[in-house]
N, C-alpha and C positions, 0 to 999 in steps of 0.2 A: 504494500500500500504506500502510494506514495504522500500524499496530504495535502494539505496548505503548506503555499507558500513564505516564508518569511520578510516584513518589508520594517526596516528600521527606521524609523522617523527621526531627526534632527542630529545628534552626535550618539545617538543610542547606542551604534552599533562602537563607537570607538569607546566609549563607556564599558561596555559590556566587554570588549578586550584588554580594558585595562584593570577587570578582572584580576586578582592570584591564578595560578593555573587551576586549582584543586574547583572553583570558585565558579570560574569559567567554565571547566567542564562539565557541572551539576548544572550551571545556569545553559547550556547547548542540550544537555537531557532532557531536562525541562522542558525546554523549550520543542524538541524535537515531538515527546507527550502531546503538546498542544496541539502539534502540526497533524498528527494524528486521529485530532479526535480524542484524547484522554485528557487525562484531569491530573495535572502537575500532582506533588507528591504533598505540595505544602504550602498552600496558596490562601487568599482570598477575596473578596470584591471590593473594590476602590469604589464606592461611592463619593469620595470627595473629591475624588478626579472626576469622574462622569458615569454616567449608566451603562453597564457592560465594559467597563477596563476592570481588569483583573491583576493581582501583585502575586508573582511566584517569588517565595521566601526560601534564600539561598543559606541557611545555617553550616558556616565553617568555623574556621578563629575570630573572622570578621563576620558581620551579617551583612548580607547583600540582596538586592532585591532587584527583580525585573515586571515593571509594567508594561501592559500589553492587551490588547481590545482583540477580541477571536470570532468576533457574530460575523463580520463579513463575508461572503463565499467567494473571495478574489483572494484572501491568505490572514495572516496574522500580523497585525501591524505591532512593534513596539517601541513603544510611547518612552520611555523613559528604564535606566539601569544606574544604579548608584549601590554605594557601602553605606550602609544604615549604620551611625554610633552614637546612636540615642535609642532610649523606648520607643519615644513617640518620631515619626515620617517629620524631616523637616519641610516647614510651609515649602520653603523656594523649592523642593523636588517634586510636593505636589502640585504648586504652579506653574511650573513646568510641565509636568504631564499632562495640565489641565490644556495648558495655551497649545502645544499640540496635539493634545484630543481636536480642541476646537477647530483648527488649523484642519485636520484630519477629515473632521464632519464637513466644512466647508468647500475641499474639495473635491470629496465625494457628490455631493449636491449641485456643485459648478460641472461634474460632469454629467450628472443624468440628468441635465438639463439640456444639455447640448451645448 
């Protein structure tokens, strides 16, 4: 089975490599699940980002986290990847995912509009 495609939004994808290796490579599993149709290991719904962005939680030495919206049937976009070293999501990475959700939803709607 091959799945959804993956599509990186903004510096996501350089984010996501500059990853630890160990970190990286849970966070491309992960990731790989989604593209499949399954259901990350250790996830859950971002509502303060937007309806349907989802956070898969990266537990290493560091915690790391990958945002990412899956409802589309053109692939899985991700929104936003960072090193978590708080409890709580810092604002500016959920505003961040939030301004490229929006960014996201908008040019989605600019094209099927024509």
């Amino acid at each position: 089975m091959v799945g959804k495609d993956l599509f990186f939004l903004g510096t996501s994808l350089e984010a996501l490599r500059s990853f630890p290796d160990n970190a990286r490579r849970e966070a491309g599993h992960q990731l790989h699940l989604v593209q499949l149709g399954e259901t990350p290991d250790d996830w859950r719904p971002m509502t303060s980002v937007g309806q349907g962005v989802y956070e898969i939680r990266i537990h290493t030495a560091t915690e790391h986290r990958v945002l990412y919206v899956s409802k589309h049937k053109e692939g899985i976009y991700v929104l936003h990847a960072f090193e978590k070293k708080a409890r709580l999501t810092r604002q500016s990475d959920i505003n961040l995912a939030k301004e490229r959700f929006k960014a996201l939803n908008a040019a989605r709607r600019a094209v099927a509009k024509g």
